[in-house]
N, C-alpha and C positions, 0 to 999 in steps of 0.2 A: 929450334927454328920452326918444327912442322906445329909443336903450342903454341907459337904465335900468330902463324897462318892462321890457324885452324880457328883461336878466337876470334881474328879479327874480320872473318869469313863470317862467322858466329851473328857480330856483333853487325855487319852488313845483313846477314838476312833477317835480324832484327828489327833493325832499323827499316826496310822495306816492306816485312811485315806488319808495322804501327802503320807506316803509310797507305797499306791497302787497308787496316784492321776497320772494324764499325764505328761509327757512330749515334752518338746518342745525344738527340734533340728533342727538352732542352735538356741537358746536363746537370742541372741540380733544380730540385722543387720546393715550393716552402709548401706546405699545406693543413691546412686546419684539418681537427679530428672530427672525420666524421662525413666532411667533403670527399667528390670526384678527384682523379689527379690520369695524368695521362700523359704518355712520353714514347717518341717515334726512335726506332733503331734502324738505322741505312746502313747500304753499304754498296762504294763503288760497282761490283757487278753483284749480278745473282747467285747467291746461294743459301744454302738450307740454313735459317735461321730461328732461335728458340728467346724465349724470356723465363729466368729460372726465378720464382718470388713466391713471398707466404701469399701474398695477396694477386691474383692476378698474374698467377705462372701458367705458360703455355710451353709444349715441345715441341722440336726440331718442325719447321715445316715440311710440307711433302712433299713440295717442289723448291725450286732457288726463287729467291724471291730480292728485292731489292730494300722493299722499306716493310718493317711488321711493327705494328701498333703495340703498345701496352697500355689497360687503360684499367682501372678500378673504381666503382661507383660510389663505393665509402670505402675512405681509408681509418684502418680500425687495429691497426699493427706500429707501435711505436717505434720497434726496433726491425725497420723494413729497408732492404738494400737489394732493387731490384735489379739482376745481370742479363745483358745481353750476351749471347752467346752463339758460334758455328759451328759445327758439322765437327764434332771430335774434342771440341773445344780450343780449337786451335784458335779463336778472338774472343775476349770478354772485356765487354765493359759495364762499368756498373752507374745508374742512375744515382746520385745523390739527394735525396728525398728529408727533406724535414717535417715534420710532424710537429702542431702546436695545439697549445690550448688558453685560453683565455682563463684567469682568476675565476677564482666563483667568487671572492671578494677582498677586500685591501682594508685594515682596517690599522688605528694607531691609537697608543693606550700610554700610559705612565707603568712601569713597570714594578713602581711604587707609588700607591698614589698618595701626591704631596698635599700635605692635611696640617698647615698653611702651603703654599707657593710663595718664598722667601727670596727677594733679591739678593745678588751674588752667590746663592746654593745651587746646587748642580742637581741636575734631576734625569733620570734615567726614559728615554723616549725607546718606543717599542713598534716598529709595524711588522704586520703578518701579513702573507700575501699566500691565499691558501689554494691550493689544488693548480697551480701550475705546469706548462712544457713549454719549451725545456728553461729547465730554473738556468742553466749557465747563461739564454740573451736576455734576463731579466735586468732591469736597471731602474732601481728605486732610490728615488730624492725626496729629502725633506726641505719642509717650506713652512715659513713663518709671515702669517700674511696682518699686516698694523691694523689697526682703527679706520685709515686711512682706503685702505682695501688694495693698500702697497704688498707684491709677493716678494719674498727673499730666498732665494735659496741658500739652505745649512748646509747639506752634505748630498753627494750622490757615490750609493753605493750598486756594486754589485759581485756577484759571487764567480769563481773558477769551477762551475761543475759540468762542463762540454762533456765528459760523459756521460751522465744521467739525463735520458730523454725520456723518460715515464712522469706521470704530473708528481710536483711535490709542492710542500709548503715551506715557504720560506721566511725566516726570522731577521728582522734588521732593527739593529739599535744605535741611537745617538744620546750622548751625552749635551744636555744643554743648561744652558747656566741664565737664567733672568733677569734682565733689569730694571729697573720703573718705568721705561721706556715701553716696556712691552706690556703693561697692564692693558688688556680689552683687546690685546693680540688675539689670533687665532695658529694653530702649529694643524699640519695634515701631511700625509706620505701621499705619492705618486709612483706607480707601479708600471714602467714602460719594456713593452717587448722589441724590441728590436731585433728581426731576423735578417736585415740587410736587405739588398737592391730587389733581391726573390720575393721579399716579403711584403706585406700590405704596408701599404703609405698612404699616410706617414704613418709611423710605425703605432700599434694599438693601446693607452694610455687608462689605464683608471685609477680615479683618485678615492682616499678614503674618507672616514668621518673627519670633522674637525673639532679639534680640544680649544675649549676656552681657557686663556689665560688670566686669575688673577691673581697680581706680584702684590705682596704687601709688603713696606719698607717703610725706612726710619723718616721724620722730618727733614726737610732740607730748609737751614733756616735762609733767609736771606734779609738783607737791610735795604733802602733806599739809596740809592748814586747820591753822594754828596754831602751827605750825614757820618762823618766820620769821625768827628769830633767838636764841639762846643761849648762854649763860656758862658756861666750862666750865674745871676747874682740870687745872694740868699733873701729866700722869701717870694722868688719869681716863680710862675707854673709854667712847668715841663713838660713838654704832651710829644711823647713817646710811640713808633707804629713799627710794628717788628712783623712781620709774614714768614707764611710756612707751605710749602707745597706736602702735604697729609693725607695718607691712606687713610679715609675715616671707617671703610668696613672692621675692621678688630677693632676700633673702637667702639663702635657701635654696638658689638656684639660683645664685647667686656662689660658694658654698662647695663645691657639685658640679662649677663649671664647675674650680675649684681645683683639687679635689681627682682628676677626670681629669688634671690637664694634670699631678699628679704621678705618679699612676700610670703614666703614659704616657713621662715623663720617666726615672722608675727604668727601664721597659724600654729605655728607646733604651739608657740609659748598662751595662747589664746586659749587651746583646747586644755593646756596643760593649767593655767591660771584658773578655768572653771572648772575642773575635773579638782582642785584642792579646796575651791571655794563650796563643793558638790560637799566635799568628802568630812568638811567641817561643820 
């Protein structure tokens, strides 16, 4: 019976110690590396109060005081959790500070590079997103923008690393598959931080290079509406029209590669036909 007293006594002067305890205005910071950052600790009456931090620690006042500043002209400590704190340490509270950093840059590559780009082949997409903080509110999508200068969005990813606040580089890949539709496309990654309502708004966005797309594929033959079939008597002329929708680049460059390897042929057999005609 006096254990349960005695908690629930406990647990009253807990509770009216949060009620008197400090406050800390405002409560949580976003802040770029490198910037100012500054946060007020109050508290109902006067007394001796301290701020314990790497950056911008002060002790105990010397007198009771009501409101003591924290404030730091660059913040240059990733891993910073500044405490307010009283006389014995009987109230602490702690500032929630974030620390960020901007890309130094976003960039997007083929992971293999495809040497043709083949309709319906799968092709492995690569963005890098190097020297970031903190890589966990990083949020990177890919985009497929037409001929037209239509954007699509592929995929939007992002990583679970809320612990690690020191900059890192971050690796992201999509799988994507072409179709003739997409020849004179363009594909690029977008690299967005979002640190929530604390942080800059709208939230800071860079985008990378852009890959040109070009799909080579088969013919697609097609016919004319309404020529499906015809009677025709012998000795009459037939005049026939058949169409093709044609990647002509591999053609183009079949018929060159051709057309060296003859002109290169006539010299060998040229040099070799007067080199016999020399020798006789």
């Amino acid at each position: 019976m006096e254990i349960v007293i005695l908690v629930s006594l406990l647990s009253l002067y807990c509770d009216f110690t949060d009620a008197e305890c400090l406050v800390v205005s405002p409560a949580r910071l976003v802040v770029k590396y490198g910037d100012p950052a500054s946060s007020n600790c109050s508290s109902d009456t006067p007394v001796e109060m301290g701020w314990e931090a790497i950056q911008g620690g002060m002790g105990l006042t010397d007198k009771e005081v009501k409101i003591l500043n924290w404030r730091v002209d660059s913040v240059t400590e990733w891993y910073s959790t500044p405490t307010c704190y009283t006389e014995g340490g009987q109230c602490l509270k702690e500032l929630d500070i974030t620390v960020y950093k901007l890309p130094d840059s976003v960039s997007i590559s083929y992971r293999k590079y495809p040497d043709p780009m083949v309709e319906g082949h799968q092709y492995l997409l690569q963005c890098l997103v190097q020297n970031i903080a903190p890589i966990g509110r990083l949020r990177v999508t890919f985009y497929k923008v037409s001929t037209t200068g239509e954007q699509t969005e592929l995929d939007t990813q992002q990583k679970s690393k809320d612990n690690i606040k020191t900059p890192e580089n971050g690796t992201y890949t999509l799988h994507f598959t072409p179709g003739r539709d997409d020849d004179g496309a363009q594909l690029l990654c977008s690299a967005m931080l979002d640190l929530g309502p604390e942080g800059p708004q709208p939230p800071p966005v860079m985008d990378s290079n852009r890959l040109n797309i070009n799909v080579h594929y088969k013919p697609q033959i097609t016919r004319s509406p309404g020529c499906f079939s015809m009677r025709i008597t012998e000795g009459d002329t037939l005049s026939l029209a058949c169409s093709a929708n044609v990647d002509y680049l591999p053609i183009i460059a079949g018929l060159a590669s051709v057309v060296i390897l003859l002109v290169i042929s006539c010299f060998i057999y040229s040099s070799y036909y007067k080199h016999t005609r020399m020798s006789h």
